[in-house]
C-alpha positions as CSV (number, residue, x, y, z in Angstrom):
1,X,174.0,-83.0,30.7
2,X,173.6,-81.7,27.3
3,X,171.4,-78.7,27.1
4,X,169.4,-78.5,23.7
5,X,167.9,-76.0,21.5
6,X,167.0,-75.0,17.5
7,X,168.6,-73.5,14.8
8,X,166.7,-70.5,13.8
9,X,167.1,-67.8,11.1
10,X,169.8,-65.4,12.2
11,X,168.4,-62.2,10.4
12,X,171.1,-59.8,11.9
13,X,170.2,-57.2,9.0
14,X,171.3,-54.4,11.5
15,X,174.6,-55.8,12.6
16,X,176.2,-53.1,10.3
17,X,173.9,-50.1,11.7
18,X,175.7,-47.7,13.6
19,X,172.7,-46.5,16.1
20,X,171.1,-43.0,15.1
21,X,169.7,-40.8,17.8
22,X,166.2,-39.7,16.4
23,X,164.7,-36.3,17.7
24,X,162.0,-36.7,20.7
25,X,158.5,-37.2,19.6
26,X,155.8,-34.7,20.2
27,X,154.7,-36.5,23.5
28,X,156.3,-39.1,25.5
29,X,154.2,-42.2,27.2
30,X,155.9,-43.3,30.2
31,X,154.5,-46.2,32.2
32,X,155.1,-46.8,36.0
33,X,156.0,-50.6,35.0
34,X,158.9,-50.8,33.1
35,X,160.2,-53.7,35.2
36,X,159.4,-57.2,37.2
37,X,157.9,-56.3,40.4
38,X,155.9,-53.5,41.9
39,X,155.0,-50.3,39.8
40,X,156.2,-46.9,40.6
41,X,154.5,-44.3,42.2
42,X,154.1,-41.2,40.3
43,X,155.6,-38.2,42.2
44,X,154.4,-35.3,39.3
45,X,151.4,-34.1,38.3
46,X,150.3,-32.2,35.6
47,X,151.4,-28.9,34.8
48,X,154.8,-29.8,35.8
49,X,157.9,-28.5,34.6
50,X,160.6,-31.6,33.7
51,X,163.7,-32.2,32.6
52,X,165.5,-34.7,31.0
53,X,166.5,-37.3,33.9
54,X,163.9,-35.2,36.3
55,X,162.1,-38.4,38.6
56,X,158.9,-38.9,38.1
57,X,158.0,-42.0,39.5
58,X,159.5,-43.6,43.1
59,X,160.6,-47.2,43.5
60,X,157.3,-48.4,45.5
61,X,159.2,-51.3,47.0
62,X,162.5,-53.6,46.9
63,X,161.5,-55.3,43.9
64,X,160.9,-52.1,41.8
65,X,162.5,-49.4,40.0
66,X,162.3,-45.6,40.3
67,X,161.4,-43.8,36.5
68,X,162.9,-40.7,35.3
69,X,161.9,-38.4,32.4
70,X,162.8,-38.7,28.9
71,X,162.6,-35.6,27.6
72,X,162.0,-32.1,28.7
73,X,158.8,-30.2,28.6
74,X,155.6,-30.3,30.6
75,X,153.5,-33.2,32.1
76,X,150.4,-33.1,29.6
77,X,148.4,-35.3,32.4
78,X,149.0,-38.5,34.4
79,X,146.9,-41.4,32.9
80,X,146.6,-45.6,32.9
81,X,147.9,-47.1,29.9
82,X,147.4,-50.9,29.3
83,X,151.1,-52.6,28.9
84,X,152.3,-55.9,27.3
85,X,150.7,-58.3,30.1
86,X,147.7,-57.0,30.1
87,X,148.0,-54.6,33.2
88,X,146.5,-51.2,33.5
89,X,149.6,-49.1,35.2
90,X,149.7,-45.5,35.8
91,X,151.8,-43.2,32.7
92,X,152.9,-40.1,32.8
93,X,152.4,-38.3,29.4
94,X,155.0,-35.4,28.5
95,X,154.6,-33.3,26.2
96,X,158.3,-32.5,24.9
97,X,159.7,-28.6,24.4
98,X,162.2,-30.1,21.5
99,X,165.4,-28.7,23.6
100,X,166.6,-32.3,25.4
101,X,167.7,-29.8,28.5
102,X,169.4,-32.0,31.0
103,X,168.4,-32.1,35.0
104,X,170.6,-29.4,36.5
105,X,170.8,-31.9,39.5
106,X,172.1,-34.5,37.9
107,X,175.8,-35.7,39.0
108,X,177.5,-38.7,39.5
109,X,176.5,-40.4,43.1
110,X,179.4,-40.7,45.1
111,X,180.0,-44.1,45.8
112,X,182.5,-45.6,48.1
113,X,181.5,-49.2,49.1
114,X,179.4,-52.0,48.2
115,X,176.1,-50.6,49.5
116,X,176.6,-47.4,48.1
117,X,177.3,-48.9,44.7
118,X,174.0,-51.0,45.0
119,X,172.3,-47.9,45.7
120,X,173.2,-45.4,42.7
121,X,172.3,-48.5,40.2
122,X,168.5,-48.7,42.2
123,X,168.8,-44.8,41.4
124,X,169.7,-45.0,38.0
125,X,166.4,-46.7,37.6
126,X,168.8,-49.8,35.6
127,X,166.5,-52.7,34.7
128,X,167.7,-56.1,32.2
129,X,168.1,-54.4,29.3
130,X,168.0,-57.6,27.2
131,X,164.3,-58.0,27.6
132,X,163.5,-59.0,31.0
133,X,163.1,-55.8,33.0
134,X,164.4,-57.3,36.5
135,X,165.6,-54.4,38.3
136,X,169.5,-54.7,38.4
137,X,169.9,-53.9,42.2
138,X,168.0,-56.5,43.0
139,X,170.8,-59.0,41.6
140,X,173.1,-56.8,43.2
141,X,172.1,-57.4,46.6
142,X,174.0,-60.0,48.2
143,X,174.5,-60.7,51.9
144,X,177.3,-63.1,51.7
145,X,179.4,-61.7,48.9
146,X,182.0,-64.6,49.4
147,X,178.9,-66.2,47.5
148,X,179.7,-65.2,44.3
149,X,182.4,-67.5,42.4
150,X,181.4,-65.5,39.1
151,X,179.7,-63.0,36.5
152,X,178.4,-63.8,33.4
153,X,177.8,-61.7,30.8
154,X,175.0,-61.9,28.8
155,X,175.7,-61.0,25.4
156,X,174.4,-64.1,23.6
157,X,171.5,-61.9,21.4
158,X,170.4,-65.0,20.3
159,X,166.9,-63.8,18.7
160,X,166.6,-63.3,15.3
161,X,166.7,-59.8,13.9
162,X,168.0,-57.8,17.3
163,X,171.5,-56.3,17.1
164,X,170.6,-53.8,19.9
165,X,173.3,-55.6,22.3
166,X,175.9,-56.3,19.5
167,X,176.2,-52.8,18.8
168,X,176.9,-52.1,22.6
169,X,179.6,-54.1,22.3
170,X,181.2,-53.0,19.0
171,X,180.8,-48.9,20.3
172,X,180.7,-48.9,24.3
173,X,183.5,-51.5,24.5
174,X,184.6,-48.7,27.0
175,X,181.5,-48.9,29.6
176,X,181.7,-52.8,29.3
177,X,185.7,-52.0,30.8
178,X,184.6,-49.5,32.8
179,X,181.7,-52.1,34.5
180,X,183.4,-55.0,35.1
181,X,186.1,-52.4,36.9
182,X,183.1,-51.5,39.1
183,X,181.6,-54.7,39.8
184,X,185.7,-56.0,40.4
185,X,185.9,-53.0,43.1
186,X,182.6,-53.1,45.0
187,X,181.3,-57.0,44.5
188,X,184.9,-58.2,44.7
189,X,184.7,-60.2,42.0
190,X,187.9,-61.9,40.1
191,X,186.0,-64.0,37.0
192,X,184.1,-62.5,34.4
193,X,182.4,-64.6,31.3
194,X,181.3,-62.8,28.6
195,X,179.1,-64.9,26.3
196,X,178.4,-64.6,22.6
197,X,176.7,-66.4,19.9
198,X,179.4,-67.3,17.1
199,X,177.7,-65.7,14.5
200,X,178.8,-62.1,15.8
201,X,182.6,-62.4,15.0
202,X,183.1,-58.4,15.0
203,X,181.9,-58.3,18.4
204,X,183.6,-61.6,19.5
205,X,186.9,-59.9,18.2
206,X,186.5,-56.3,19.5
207,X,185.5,-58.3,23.2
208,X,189.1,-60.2,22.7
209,X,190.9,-57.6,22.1
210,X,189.0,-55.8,25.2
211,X,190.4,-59.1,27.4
212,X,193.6,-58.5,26.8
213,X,193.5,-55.4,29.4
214,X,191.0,-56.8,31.7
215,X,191.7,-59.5,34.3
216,X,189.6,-62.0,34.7
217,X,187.8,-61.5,31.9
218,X,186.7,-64.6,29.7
219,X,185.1,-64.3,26.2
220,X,183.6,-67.8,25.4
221,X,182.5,-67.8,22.0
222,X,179.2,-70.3,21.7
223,X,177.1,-72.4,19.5
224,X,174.6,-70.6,17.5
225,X,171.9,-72.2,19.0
226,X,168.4,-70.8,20.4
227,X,168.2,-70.1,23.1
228,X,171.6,-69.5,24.1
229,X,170.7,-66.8,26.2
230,X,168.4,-67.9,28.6
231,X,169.6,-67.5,31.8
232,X,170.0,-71.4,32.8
233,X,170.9,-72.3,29.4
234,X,173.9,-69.5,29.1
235,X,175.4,-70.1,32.7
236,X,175.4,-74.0,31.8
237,X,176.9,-73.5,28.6
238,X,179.3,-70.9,29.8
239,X,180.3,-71.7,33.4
240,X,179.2,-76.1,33.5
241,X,177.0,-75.4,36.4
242,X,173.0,-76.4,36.9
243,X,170.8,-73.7,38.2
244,X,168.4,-76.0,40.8
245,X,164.9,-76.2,40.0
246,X,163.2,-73.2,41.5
247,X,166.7,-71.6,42.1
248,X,168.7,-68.4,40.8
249,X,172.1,-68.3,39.4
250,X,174.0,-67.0,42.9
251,X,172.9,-70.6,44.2
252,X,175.6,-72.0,41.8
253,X,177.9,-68.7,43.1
254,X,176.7,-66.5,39.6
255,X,175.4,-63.4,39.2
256,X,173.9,-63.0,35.3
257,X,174.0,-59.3,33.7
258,X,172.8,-58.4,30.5
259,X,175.7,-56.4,28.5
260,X,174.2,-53.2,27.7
261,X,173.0,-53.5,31.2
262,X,176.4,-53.5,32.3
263,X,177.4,-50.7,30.2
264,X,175.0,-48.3,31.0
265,X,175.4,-48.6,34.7
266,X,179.1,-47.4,33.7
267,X,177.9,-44.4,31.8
268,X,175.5,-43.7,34.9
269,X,178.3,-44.0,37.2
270,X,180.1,-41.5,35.0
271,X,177.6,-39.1,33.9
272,X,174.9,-39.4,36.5
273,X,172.2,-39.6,34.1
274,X,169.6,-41.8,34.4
275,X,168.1,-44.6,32.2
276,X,166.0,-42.2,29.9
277,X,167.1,-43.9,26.4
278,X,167.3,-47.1,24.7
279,X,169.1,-48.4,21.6
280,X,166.7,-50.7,19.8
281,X,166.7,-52.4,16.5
282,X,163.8,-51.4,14.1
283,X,163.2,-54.5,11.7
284,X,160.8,-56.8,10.0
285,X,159.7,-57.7,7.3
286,X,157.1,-54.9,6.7
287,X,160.3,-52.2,7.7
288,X,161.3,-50.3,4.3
289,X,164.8,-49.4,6.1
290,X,165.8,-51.6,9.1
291,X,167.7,-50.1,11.3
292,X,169.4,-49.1,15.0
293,X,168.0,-46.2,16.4
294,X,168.6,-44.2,20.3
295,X,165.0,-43.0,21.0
296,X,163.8,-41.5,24.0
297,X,161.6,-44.0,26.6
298,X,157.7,-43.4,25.9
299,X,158.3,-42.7,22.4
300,X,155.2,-44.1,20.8
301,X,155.9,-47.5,18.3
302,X,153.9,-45.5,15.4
303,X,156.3,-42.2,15.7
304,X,159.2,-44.7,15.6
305,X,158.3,-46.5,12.7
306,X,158.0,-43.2,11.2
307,X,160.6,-41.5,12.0
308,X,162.9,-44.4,10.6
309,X,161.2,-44.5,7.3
310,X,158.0,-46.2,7.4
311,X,157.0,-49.3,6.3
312,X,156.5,-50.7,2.9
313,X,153.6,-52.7,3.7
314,X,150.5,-52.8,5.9
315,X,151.8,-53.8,8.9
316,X,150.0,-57.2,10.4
317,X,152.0,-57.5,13.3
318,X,154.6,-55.7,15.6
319,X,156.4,-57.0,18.5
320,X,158.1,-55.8,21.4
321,X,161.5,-58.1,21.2
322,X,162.3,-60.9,18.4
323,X,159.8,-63.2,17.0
324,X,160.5,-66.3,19.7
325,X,160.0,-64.9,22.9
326,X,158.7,-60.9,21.9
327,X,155.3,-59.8,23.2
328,X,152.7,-58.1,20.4
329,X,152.2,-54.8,20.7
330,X,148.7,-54.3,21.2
331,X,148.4,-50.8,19.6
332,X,151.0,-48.8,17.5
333,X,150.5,-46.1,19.8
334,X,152.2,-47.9,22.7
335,X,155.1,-46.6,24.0
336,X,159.0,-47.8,23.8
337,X,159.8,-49.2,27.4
338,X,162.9,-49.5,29.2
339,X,163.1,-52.8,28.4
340,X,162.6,-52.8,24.8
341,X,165.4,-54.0,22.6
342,X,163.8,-54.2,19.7
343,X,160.8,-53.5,17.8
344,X,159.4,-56.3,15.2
345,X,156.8,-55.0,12.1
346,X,155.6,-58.2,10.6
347,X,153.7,-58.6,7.4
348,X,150.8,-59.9,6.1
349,X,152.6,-63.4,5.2
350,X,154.9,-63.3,8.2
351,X,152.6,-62.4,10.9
352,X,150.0,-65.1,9.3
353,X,150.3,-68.6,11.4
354,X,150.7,-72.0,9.8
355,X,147.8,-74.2,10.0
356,X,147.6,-76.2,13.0
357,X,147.0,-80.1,12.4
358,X,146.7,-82.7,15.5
359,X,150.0,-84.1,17.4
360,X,151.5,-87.3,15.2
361,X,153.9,-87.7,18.7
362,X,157.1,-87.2,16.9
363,X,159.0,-86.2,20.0
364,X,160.4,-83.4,18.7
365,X,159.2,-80.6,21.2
366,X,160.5,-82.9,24.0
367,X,164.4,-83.4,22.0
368,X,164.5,-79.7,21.5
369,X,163.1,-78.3,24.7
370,X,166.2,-76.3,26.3
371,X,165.5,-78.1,29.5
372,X,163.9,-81.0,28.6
373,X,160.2,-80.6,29.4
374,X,157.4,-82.7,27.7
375,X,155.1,-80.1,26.2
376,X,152.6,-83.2,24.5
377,X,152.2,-84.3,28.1
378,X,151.8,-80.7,29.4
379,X,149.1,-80.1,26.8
380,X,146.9,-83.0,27.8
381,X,147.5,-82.4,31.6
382,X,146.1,-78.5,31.1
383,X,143.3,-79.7,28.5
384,X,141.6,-82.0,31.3
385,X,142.4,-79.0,34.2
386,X,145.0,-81.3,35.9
387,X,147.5,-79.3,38.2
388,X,148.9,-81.9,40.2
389,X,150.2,-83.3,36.8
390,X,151.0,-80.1,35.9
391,X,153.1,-79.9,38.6
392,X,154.6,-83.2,38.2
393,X,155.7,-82.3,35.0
394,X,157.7,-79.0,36.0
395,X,155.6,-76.5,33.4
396,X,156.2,-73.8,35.6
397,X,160.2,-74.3,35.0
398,X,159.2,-74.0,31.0
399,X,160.9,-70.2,30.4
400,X,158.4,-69.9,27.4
401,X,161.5,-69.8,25.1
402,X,159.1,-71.0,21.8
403,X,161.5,-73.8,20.5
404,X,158.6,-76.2,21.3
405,X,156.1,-74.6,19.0
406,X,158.8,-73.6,16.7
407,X,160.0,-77.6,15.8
408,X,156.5,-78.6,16.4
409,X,155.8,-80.3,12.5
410,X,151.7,-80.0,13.4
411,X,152.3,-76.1,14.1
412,X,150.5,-77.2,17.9
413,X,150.3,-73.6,19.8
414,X,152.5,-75.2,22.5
415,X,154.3,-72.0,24.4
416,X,150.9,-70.4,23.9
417,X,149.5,-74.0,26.4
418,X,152.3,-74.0,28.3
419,X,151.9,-70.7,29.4
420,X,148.2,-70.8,30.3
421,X,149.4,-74.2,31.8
422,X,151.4,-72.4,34.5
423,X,148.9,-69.8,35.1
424,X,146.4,-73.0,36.2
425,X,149.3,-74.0,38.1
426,X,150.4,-70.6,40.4
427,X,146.2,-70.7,41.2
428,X,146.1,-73.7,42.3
429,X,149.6,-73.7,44.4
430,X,148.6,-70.3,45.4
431,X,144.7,-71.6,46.8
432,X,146.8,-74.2,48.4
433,X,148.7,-72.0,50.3
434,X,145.6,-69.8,51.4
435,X,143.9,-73.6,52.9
436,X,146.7,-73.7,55.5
């Protein structure tokens, strides 16, 4: 089965940027939901002294992640802030002291088996670093290790603008050694895939050369196509195999990890500090000087853009991730997350939408639909409030990957549907479930 997709501008205007490390910003923002699942509980209060890689927040359950300071100061006061989805989760803000001064209790965990391993990366506080936020020791977890045929890399970056991942690969080719070593020793693992989008040849070629000393390690070089790295589309395109509807990559025998991912749970396992930092790219159309830059977590969007220069126009819209699948930000004053990649400043004439005109039933948002879905169908099923056609027509598989409304000639809103479509779906599966 052929898997299809779009073309879309590449815009990789930062491929070339070395990453800068900006100073710390005045006062650090950092929510307790960085990640897919439960928030975590705040364990300071304000007053406190911290340091950089102090914890400040607890894992509050499997499916979580503990949080760790970005900086080192004082906690100004422990607040709500409202985050991407709407959510009002608990924040910690710091205010910083400018000196960066480590934890003096950070080390390396001392790791000896499997379980071990699994438990300094739920330490580190590693989430998917390529956007997704789905804390990495989850996917670790595996009863039946025999399970796993495979791991595939995900280093596809296939959004426009974000080169956050490519310049992982081009200046931590190192870690990305040093994880697959890790996840050879403790998982037992033999295969590793690394997948890349063609148009990143430096990186394809420094990830080559990287194979040459690495068993079992496979760089497949793939179509520039969005969206090459969504999780069923990359292991289908990279390994042959169909994730099940409703089902994760280990029921095909894979485990998916993001590379910078990857890399930074070597550097943890090396240095013992925590995830505190992110590389992003800084880009847009209203950026005067796009650009990679290593800022602390909770550093607010609106210090960021300054720090890197500002913009050149008003800005109309900003975005946390690339302009398919990236979230807007609802105020500049929000904070950079653990799983931000990149941030997006739009425009007046970018951030501006086409004009929307009525469906001429061209087909094309079915043909280019990653996993064939029928978005005209899924419209007029959530227009007259029909769930059981809904479910028939498998919106809640839809991955909200925007290739639909990108193709769409009529401009329809159609990722914008689908995704209220599936929320009209989980409430009526989930009042089914409360009837029984």
């Amino acid at each position: 089965m052929k898997l299809h997709g779009i073309h879309v501008p590449h815009r990789k205007n930062t491929a070339d940027s070395e990453p800068i490390r900006l100073a710390p910003p005045k006062t650090v923002a950092i929510p307790m939901s960085m990640h897919i699942g439960k928030p975590a509980k705040v364990i300071v209060k304000r007053g406190d002294e911290v340091k950089v890689g102090t914890k400040i927040g607890e894992a509050d359950g499997f499916v979580s992640s503990p949080v760790h300071s970005s900086v080192s100061g004082k906690v100004q006061k422990v607040d709500e802030i409202t985050i991407m989805n709407g959510m009002k989760v608990p924040c910690v803000l710091i205010d910083s002291d400018g000196e960066q001064t480590p934890d003096e209790n950070l080390a390396p965990p001392a790791v000896s088996d499997c379980q071990s391993f699994v438990d300094a990366v739920r330490d580190s506080g590693s989430v998917g670093l390529g956007g997704a936020g789905f804390p990495t020791h989850v996917k670790l977890t595996v009863k039946d290790l025999s399970q796993v045929q495979e791991v595939v890399i995900n280093a596809a970056e296939c959004e426009p603008y974000i080169t956050s991942d490519t310049r992982t690969m081009l200046d931590k080719s190192a870690y990305i050694q040093k994880g697959i070593e890790l996840l050879r020793k403790y998982l037992g693992v033999q295969k590793f895939i690394i997948g890349i989008e063609n148009n990143k040849p430096a990186a394809i070629a420094k990830m080559q050369e990287l194979a040459k000393s690495v068993p079992g390690m496979i760089v497949k070089s793939l179509p520039s196509i969005y969206p090459q790295g969504g999780e069923k589309v990359l292991v289908y395109n990279t390994t042959g195999k169909m994730i099940p509807k409703g089902g994760l990559p280990l029921h095909v025998g894979v485990i998916v990890l993001n590379v910078t991912t990857l890399a930074f749970i070597a550097e943890y396992m090396e240095t013992g500090m925590p995830l505190v930092e992110k590389c992003i790219t800084v880009d847009g159309s209203a950026i005067k000087e796009p650009k990679n830059v290593i800022v602390p977590i909770g550093t607010p969007v609106a210090d960021l853009i300054e720090m890197v220069g500002g913009t050149k126009e008003e800005p109309a819209k900003a975005l946390y991730g690339g302009p398919m699948m990236g979230i807007a930000i609802p105020t500049l004053d929000s904070p950079v997350m653990k799983n931000t990649n990149a941030i997006i400043v739009m425009g007046k004439k970018e951030a501006t939408p086409p004009k929307t005109t009525p469906c001429i039933s061209c087909g094309m948002c079915v043909n280019h639909c990653p996993l064939r879905l029928d978005p005209r169908e899924i419209a007029l099923a959530y227009k007259k409030n029909a769930p059981d056609d809904l479910e028939k027509l498998h919106v809640d598989l839809c991955m909200e990957c925007g290739c639909c409304a990108y193709i769409c000639p009529a401009h329809r809103p159609l990722v914008q549907t689908n995704k209220l479509a599936k929320a009209v779906l989980r409430n009526y599966q989930n009042a089914k479930k409360e009837e029984k």
